[in-house]
C-alpha positions, 0 to 999 in steps of 0.5 A: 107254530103260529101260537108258539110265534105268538107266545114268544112275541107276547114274551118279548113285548114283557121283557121291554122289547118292541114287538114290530121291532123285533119281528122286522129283524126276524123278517115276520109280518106281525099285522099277518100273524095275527090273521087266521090264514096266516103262511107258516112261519119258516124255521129260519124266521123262528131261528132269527126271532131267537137271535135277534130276542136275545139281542135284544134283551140282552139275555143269552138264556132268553129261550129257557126264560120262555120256556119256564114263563109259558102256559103250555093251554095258550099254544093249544097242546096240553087240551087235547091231552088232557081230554084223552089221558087219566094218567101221566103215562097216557098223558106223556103217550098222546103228547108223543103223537100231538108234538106235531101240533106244536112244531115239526121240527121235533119228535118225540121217543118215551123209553120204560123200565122197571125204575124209570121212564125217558123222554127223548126230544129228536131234533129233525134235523133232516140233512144230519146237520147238527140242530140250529141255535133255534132248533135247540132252543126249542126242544130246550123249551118242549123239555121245560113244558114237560117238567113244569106241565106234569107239575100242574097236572099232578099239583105236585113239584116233579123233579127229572132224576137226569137232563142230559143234553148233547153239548155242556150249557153256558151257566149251569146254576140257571139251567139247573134252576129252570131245569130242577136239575143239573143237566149232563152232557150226552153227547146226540142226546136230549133226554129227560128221565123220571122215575117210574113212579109217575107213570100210573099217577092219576091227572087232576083235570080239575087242575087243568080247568083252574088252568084255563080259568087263570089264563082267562083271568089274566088277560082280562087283567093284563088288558085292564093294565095294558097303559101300564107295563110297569115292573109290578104289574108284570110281576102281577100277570106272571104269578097270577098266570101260573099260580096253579103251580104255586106261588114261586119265590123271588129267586125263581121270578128274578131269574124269569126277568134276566135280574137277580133277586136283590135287583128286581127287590130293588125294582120293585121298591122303587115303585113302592112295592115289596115282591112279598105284597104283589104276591099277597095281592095275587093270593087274596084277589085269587082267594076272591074270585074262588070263594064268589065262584061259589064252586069250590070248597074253602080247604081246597081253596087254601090247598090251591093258595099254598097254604098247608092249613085252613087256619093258615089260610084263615088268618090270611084272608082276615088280614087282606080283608078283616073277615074270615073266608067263612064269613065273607062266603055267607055276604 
C-alpha cells in the first residue's frame, strides 16, 4: 500500500499538484511516508487522496490516468512474478496469491474454458456495503496493470475481448481508450476476460529487465530536471518510462494529461517543441544507451524502438546522428 501511496502522490506532483497539499487534505504525513517504518495507510486515507487528487486536477478520471501511467516494477509486484512464471497463465496464477502485496482490499479469481480465461477483481468490502469511490478506483487500476503488464511481458498490444464493470462509466470513449475495449455493465461484476490464446504464451523476462533498466534511467533523468517541470520534460519521462510498451501516440499521451490532442500540440509548441521530436529525442537517447550498452544486437534494438526494419531504423539513427548504427557501435 505504501509504494502504491507513493506512486499516485509522485503522480499528482506531475499533474501540477502540491504533493504537501494534497497529503494535508488526505490527513497523510508525507515526511513519514517516506520512513521505512511507516503506519499503514487507512482505506480512508487512500479514499480521501483520491477525492481530493481529482479535486485537485480537476480530472473525474484522474484514478484511471494513473492507472495507464503507472510502472507496475515501482509498487514491487510484477518482480516476484516474473521470477516464478514462464507463462502468462502462470504469471496471471501468482499475481492471484501476490495481490495481497499491493492491497488487501481486493482479491483476485481467474475462471478457464476452452475460448477464453476471466480475471475476477473482488472487492472486500467486508460488511456487503458496495465498494467506495476509492475502492473501485483501485480495482479500476489493478485492471489496467493487468492489460498494460501482459502487454510489455509478451511485447505484444493485448486487447480484453470483454470489460464488465458493475455500474455504467461517466465517459465511455476514455474508458475504452484506456481500457482497449468498451466495458459493459455486469452488475456485482469486475472482470476482464482474454482469449485462451494467451494462456500458454512464453514471458520475455528480458522484457522485463529492459523494464527495470528504463525505470532506472528515467529517474536519474527526472532528477537531472527536477528544477524544470516543464510540459515537455513531463512528456519526455512518461514516454521514456514506458517505452517498453512502445512509442504511444499523441492521442494516448493527451488523454494521460487530462488534454486533448490539439491542446497538449498547442503546449507543446508553446515551448518550442512539437510532441513528434520529444518522442524522436526519446527513440535516439534510447538507441544510444542500447547501442553503448553493447548488449544487444542492432535488429533487436530497432525491434524495441518500434521500427518494423533495421533500414528503418538505419535512416532513423542517421539523421539523429549523421552516422549509421553500425558505424557509431564500432567508435
Amino acid at each position: 500500500m505504501k509504494e502504491l501511496v507513493l506512486a499516485i502522490i509522485a503522480y499528482a506532483v506531475q499533474r501540477d499538484i502540491d504533493a504537501a497539499r494534497l497529503c494535508k487534505l488526505a490527513g497523510i504525513n508525507l515526511a513519514a511516508l517516506k520512513k521505512t517504518n511507516t503506519p499503514p495507510v487507512t482505506p480512508q486515507q487512500l479514499d480521501a487522496l483520491w477525492l481530493h487528487g481529482v479535486q485537485l486536477s480537476n480530472d473525474p478520471l484522474l484514478g484511471l490516468h494513473f492507472a495507464a501511467a503507472v510502472q507496475p516494477a515501482a509498487l514491487g509486484v510484477v518482480g516476484q512474478i516474473i521470477q516464478t512464471s514462464a507463462t502468462v497463465g502462470e504469471a496471471l496464477t501468482h499475481a492471484v496469491a501476490l495481490t495481497h502485496i499491493l492491497t488487501d482490499r481486493c482479491r483476485l479469481e481467474i475462471a478457464r474454458n476452452n475460448k477464453n480465461f476471466t480475471i475476477r477483481y473482488i472487492p472486500a468490502t467486508g460488511n456487503g456495503n458496495e465498494p467506495t469511490a476509492g475502492l473501485r478506483t483501485l480495482i479500476e487500476l489493478l485492471m489496467v496493470i493487468t492489460i498494460y503488464e501482459l502487454s510489455g511481458l509478451m511485447l505484444e498490444k493485448i486487447v480484453p475481448q470483454a470489460v464488465r464493470l458493475p455500474y455504467h462509466v461517466p465517459d465511455e470513449a476514455a474508458y475504452e481508450q484506456i481500457f482497449r475495449c468498451r466495458p459493459v455493465k455486469r452488475t456485482g461484476e469486475y472482470a476482464l476476460v482474454f482469449d485462451s490464446r494467451y494462456w500458454e504464451e512464453p514471458i520475455l523476462t528480458a522484457n522485463y529487465e529492459l523494464q527495470e533498466l528504463l525505470l532506472k534511467k528515467v529517474a536519474a533523468v527526472a532528477q537531472q530536471s527536477s528544477t524544470q517541470n516543464t510540459l515537455q520534460i513531463r512528456v519526455y519521462n512518461h514516454l521514456l518510462a514506458n517505452s517498453y510498451l512502445g512509442i504511444i501516440s499523441l492521442e494516448d499521451m493527451a488523454a494521460n494529461f487530462n488534454l486533448s490532442p490539439r491542446s497538449l500540440q498547442r503546449k507543446l509548441k508553446e515551448e518550442g517543441v512539437k510532441y513528434q521530436e520529444v518522442a524522436d529525442a526519446v527513440r535516439k537517447s534510447l538507441a544510444l544507451y542500447y547501442i553503448s550498452s553493447g548488449n544487444y544486437p542492432l535488429k533487436d534494438i530497432s525491434y524495441m524502438l518500434g521500427y518494423n526494419e533495421l533500414s528503418a531504423f538505419t535512416r532513423a539513427f542517421r539523421r539523429w546522428t549523421g552516422s549509421s548504427p553500425l558505424q557509431y557501435q564500432s567508435l
